[in-house]
KOLRO-947157 format. One record per residue: y, z, x of N, C-alpha, C in turn. Coordinates in nm, 3 decimals, m for minus. Atoms other than C-alpha are relative to their C-alpha. Last residue first. Example, Ala and Ser with C-alpha at 12.3 -4.5 7.8 and 13.67 -1.06 7.14 Angstrom:
<pts>
m0.119 / m0.006 / m0.082 / m0.106 / 0.714 / 1.367 / 0.109 / 0.073 / m0.077
m0.119 / 0.000 / 0.089 / m0.450 / 0.780 / 1.230 / 0.120 / 0.000 / 0.090
</pts>
This chain:
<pts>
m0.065 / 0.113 / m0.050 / m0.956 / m8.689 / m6.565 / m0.043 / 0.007 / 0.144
m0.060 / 0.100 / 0.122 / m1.029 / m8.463 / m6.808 / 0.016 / m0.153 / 0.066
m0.046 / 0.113 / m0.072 / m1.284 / m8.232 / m6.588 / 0.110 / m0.109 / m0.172
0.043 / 0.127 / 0.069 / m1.331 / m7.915 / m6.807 / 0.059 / m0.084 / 0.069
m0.024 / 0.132 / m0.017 / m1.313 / m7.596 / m6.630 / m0.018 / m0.139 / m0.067
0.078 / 0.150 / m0.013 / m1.385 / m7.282 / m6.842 / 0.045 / m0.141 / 0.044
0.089 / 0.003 / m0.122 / m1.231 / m6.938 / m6.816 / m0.060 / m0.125 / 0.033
0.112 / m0.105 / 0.007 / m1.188 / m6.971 / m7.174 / m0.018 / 0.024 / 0.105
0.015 / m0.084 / 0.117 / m1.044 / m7.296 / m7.176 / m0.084 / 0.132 / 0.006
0.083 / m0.112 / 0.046 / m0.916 / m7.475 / m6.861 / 0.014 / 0.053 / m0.154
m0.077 / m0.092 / 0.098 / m0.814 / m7.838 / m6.811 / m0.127 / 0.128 / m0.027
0.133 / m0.080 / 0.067 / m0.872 / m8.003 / m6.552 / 0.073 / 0.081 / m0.050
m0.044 / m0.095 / 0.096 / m0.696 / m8.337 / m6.395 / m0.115 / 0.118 / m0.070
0.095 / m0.089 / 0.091 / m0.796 / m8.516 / m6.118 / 0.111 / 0.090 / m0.040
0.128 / 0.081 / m0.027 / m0.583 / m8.800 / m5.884 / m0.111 / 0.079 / m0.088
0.083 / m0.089 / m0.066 / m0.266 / m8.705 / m6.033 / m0.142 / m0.055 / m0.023
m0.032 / 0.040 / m0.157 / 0.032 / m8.904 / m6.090 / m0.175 / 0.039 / 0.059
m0.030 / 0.140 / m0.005 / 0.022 / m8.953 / m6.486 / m0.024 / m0.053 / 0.144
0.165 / 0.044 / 0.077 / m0.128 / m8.575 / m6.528 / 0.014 / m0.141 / 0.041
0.149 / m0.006 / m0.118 / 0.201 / m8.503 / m6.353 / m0.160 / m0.026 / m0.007
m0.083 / 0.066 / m0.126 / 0.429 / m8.700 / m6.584 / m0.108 / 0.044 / 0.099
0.004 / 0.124 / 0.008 / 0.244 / m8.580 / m6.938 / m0.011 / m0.047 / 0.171
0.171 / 0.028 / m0.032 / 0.260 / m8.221 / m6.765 / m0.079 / m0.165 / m0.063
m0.054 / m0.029 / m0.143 / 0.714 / m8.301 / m6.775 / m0.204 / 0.044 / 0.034
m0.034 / 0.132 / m0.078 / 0.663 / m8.451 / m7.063 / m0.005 / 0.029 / 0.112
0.068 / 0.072 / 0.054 / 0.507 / m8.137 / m7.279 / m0.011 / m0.162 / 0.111
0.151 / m0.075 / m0.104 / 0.670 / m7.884 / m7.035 / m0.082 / m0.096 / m0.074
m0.008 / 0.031 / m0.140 / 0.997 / m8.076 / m7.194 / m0.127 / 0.027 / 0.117
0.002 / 0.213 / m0.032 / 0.912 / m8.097 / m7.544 / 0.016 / m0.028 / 0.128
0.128 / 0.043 / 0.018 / 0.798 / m7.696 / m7.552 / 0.017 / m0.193 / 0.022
0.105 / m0.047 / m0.101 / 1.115 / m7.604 / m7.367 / m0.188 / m0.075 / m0.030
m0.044 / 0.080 / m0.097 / 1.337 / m7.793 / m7.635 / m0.119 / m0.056 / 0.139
0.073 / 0.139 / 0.028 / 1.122 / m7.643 / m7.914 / 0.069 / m0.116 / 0.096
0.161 / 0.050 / m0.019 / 1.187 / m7.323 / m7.741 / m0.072 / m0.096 / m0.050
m0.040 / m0.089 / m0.163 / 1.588 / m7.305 / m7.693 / m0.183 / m0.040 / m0.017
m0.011 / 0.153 / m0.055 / 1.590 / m7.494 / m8.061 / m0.010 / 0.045 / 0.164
m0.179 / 0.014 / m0.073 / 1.439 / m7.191 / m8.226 / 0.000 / m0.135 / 0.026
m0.090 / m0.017 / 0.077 / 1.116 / m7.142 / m8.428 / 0.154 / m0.044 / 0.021
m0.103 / m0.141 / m0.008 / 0.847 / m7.269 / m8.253 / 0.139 / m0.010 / m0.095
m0.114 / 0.068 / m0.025 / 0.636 / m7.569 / m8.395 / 0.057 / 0.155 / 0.045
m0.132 / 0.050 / 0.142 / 0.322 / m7.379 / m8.409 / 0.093 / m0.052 / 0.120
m0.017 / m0.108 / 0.077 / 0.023 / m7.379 / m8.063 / 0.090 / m0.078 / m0.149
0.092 / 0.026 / 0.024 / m0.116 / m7.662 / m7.857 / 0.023 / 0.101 / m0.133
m0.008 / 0.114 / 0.152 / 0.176 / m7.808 / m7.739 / m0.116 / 0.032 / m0.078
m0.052 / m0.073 / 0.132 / 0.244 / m7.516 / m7.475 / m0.017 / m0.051 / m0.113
m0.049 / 0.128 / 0.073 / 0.007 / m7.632 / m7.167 / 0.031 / 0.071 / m0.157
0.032 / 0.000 / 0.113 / 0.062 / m7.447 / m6.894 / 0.010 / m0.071 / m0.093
m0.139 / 0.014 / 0.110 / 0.123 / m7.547 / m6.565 / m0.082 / 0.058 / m0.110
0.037 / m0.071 / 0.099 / m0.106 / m7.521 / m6.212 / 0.097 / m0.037 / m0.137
m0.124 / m0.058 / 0.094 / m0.051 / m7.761 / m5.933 / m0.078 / 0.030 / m0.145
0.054 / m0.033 / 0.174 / m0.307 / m7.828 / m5.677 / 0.105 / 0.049 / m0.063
m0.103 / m0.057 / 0.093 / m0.216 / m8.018 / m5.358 / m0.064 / 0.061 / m0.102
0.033 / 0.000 / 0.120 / m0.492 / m8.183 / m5.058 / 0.091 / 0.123 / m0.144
0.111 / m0.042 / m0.025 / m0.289 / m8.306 / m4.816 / m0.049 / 0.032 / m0.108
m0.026 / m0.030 / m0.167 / 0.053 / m8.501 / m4.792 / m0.140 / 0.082 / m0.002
m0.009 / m0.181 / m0.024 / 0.088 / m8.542 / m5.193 / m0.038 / 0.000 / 0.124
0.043 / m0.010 / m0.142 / 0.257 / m8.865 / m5.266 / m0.065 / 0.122 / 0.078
0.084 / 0.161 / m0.014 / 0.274 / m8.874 / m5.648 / m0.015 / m0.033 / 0.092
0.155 / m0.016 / m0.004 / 0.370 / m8.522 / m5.598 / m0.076 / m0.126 / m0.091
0.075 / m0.050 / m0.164 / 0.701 / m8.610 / m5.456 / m0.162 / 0.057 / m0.034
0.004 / 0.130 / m0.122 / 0.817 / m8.890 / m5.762 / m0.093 / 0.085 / 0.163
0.116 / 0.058 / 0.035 / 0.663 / m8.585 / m6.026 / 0.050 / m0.107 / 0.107
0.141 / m0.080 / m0.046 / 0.944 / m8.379 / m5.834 / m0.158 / m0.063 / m0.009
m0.005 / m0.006 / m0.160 / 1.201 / m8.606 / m5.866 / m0.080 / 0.078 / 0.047
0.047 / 0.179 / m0.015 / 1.137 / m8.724 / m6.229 / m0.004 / 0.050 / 0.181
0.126 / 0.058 / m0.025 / 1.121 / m8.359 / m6.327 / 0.005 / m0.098 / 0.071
0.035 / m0.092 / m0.134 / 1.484 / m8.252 / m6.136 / m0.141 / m0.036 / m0.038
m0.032 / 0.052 / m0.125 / 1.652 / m8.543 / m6.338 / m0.124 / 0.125 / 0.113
0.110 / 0.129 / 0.019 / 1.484 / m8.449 / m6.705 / 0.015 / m0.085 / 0.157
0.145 / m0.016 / m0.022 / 1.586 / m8.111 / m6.624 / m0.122 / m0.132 / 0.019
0.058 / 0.129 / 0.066 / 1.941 / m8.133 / m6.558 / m0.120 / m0.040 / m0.007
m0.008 / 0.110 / m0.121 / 2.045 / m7.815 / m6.443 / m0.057 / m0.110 / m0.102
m0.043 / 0.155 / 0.062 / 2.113 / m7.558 / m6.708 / 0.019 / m0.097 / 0.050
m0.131 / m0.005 / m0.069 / 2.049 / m7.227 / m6.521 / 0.061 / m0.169 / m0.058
m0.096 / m0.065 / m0.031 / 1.808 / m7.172 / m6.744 / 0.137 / 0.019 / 0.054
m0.031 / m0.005 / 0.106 / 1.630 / m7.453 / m6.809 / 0.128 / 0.064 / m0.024
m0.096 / 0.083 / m0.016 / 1.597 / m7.484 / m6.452 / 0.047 / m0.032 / m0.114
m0.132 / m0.039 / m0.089 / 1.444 / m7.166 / m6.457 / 0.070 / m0.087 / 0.013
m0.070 / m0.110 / 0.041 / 1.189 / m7.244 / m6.735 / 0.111 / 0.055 / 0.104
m0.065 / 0.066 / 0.108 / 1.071 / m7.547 / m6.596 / 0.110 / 0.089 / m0.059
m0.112 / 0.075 / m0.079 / 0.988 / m7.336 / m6.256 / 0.093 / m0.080 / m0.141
m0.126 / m0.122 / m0.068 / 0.819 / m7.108 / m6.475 / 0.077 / m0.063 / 0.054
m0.053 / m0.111 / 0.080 / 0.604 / m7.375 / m6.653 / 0.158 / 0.090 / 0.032
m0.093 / 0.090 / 0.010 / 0.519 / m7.581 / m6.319 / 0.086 / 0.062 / m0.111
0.004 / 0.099 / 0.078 / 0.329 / m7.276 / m6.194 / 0.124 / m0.080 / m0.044
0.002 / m0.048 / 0.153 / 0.205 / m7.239 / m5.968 / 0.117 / 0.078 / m0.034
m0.132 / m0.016 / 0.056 / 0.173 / m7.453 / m5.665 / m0.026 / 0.006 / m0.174
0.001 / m0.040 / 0.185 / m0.123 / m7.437 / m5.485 / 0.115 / 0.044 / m0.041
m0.083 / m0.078 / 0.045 / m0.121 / m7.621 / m5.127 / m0.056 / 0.053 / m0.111
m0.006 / m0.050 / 0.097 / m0.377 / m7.697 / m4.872 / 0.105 / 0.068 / m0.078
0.009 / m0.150 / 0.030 / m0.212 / m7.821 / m4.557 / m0.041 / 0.006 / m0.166
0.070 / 0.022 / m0.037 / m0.239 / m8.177 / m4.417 / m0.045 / 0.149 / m0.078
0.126 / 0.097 / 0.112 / 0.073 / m8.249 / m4.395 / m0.102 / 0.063 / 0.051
0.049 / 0.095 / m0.140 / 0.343 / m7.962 / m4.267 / m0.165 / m0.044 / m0.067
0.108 / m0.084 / m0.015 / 0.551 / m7.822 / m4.565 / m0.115 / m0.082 / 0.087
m0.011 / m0.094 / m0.114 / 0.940 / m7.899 / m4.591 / m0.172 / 0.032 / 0.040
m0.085 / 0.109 / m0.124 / 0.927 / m8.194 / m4.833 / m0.054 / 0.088 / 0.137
0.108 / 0.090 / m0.015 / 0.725 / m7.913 / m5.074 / 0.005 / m0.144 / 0.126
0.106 / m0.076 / m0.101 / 0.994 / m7.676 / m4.976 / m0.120 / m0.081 / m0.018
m0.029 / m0.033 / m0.135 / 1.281 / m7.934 / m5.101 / m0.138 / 0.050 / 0.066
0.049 / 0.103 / m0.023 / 1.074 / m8.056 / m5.429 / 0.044 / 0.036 / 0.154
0.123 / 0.010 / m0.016 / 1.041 / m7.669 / m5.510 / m0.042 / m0.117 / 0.052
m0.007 / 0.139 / m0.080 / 1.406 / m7.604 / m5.507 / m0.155 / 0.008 / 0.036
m0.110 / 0.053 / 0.043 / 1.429 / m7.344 / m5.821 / m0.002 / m0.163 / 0.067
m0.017 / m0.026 / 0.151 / 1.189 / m7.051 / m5.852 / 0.064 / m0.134 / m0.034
m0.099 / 0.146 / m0.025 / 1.023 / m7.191 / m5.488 / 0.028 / 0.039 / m0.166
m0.053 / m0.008 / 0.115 / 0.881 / m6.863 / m5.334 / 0.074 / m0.124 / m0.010
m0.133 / 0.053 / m0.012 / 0.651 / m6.921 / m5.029 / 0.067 / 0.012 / m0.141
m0.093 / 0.062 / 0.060 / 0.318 / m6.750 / m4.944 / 0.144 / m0.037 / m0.033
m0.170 / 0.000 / m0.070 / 0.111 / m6.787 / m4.689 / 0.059 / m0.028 / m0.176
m0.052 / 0.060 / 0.061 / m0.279 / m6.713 / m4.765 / 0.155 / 0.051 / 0.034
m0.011 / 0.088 / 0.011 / m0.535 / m6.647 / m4.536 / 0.109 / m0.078 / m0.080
m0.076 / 0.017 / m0.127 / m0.630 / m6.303 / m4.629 / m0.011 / m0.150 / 0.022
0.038 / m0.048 / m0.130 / m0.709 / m6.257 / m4.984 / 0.108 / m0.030 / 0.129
m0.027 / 0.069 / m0.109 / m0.556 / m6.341 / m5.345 / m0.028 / 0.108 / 0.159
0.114 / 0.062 / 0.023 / m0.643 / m6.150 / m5.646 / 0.013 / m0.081 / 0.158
0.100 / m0.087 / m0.054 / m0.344 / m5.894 / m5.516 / m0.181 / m0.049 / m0.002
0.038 / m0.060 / m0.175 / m0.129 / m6.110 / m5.508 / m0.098 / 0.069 / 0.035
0.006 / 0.146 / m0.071 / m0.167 / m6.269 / m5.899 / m0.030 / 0.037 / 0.160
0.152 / 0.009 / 0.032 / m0.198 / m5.898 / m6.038 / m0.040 / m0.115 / 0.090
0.102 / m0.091 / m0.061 / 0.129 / m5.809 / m5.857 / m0.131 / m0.027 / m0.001
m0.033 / 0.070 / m0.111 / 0.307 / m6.143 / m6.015 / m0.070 / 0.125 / 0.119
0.141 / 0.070 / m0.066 / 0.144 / m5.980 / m6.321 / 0.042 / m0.095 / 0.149
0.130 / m0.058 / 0.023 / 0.319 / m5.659 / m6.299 / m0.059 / m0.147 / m0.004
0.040 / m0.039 / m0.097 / 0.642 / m5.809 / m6.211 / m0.143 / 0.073 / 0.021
m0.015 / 0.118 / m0.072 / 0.680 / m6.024 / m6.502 / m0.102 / 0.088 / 0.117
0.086 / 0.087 / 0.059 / 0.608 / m5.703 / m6.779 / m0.036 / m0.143 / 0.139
0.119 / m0.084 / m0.069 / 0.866 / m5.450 / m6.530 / m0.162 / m0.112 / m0.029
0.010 / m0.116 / 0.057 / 1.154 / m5.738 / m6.575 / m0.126 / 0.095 / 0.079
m0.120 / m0.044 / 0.044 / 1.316 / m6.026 / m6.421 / m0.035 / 0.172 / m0.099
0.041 / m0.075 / 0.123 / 1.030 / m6.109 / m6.219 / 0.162 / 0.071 / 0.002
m0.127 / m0.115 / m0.014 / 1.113 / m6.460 / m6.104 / 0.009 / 0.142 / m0.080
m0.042 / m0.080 / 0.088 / 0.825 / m6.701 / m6.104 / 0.082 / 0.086 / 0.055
m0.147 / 0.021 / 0.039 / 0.786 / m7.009 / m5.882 / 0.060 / 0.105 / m0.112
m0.033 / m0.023 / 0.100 / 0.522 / m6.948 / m5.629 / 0.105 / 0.029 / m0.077
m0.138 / 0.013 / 0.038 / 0.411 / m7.164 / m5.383 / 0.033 / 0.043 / m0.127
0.001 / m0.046 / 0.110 / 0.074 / m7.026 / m5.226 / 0.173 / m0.029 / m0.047
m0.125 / m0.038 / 0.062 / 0.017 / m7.202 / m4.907 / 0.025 / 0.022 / m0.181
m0.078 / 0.045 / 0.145 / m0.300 / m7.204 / m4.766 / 0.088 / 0.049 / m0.058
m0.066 / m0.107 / 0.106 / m0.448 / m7.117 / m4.413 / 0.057 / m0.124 / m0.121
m0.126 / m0.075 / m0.009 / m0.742 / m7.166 / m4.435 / 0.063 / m0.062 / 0.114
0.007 / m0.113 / m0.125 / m1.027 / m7.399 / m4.427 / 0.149 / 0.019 / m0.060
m0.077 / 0.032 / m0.151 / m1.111 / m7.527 / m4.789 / 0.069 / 0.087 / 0.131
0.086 / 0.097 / m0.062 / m1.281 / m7.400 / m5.074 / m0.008 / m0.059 / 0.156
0.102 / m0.105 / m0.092 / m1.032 / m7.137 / m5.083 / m0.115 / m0.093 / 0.026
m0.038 / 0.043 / m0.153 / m0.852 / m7.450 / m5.269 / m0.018 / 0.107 / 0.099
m0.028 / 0.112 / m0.082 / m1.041 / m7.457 / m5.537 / 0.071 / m0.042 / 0.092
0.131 / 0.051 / m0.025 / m1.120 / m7.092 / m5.624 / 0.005 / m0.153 / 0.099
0.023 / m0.077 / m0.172 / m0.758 / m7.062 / m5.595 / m0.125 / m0.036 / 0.008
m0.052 / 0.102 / m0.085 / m0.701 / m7.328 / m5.868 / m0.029 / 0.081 / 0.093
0.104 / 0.085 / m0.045 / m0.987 / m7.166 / m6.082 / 0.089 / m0.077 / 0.088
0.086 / m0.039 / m0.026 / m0.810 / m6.824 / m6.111 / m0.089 / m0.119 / 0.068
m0.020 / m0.058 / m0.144 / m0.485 / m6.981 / m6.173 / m0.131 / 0.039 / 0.070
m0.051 / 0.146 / m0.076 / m0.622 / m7.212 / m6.467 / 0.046 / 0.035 / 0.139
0.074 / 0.025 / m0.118 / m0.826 / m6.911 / m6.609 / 0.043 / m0.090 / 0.141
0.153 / 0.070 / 0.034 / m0.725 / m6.967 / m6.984 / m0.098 / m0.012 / 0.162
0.148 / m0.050 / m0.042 / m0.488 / m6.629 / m6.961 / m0.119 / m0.103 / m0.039
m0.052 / m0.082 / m0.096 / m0.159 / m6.835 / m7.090 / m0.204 / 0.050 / m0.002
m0.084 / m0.135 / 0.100 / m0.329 / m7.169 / m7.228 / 0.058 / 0.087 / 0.133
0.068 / m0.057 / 0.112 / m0.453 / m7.464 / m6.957 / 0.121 / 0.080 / m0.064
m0.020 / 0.036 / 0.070 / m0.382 / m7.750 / m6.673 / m0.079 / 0.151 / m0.177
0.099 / m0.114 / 0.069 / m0.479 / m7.764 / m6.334 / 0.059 / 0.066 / m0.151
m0.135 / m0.062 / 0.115 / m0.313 / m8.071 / m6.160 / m0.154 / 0.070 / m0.156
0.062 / m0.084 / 0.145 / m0.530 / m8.170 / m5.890 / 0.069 / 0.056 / m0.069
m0.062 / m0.095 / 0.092 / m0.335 / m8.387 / m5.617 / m0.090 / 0.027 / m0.139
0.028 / 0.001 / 0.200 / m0.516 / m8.557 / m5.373 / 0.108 / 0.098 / m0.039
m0.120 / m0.013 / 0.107 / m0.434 / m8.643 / m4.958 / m0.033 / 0.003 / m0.158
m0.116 / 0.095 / m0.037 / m0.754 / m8.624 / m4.795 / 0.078 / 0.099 / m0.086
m0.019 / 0.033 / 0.141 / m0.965 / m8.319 / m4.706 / 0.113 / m0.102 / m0.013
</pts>
């Protein structure tokens, strides 16, 4: 499989994890599962259970809540990745108040080169109300630019609804 990047693209429960494994089980094992959530509670950790447990044999995975452009650097070409999601990772660097608009640009610069075939998952938040706070209309403008940016790099885009793939790009 060459070098692509698929950037997978939906609501919360629209399928978008479900259909990125599909798509890269396609391919020979093994595959790296890079996942960037942090369960801070019982709610988190229950679906970061659900997520493992949909997942078979064949799959390596790697936690990246924070340095995700590092372990992506770090990962030997040629290898199926799925990196989910961009969301959570946004949300932790939010958090710890790093400079967000510096840590996108350097990430969308390493998956504009993707080393084998890549899939990155995100959600897409712009679809809902203006939120109420400034903490989540920040978040919503930044996961807005920051899936702008990878949609910008990426050789196919798909957006799920319903369970439902839709090619966009």
């Amino acid at each position: 499989m060459p070098d692509r990047l698929t950037f997978i693209i939906g609501g919360a429960r629209s399928g978008k994890s479900a259909h990125a494994e599909k798509l890269v089980t396609a391919l020979p094992a093994p595959w790296t599962y890079i996942a960037t959530a942090q369960a801070y509670d019982d709610e988190m950790r229950e679906r970061i259970a659900h997520h493992r447990a949909r997942r078979g044999e064949g799959w390596e995975t790697a936690d990246a809540p924070l340095d995700l452009v590092g372990l992506l650097a770090r990962l030997p070409d040629g290898r199926p990745v799925l990196l989910d999601c961009l969301t959570l990772w946004l949300t932790n660097h939010m958090l710890a108040e790093h400079d967000v608009e510096a840590e996108c640009a350097r990430l969308t610069a390493l998956l504009s080169k993707p080393r084998g075939p890549w899939f990155v998952v995100s959600n897409e938040v712009g679809l809902g109300i203006v939120p109420d706070n400034a903490l989540a209309r920040r978040f919503r403008d930044a996961a807005g630019r920051l899936n702008q940016q990878v949609a910008a790099v990426a050789d196919d885009v798909v957006l799920t609804v319903a369970g439902l793939p839709l090619r966009v790009k």
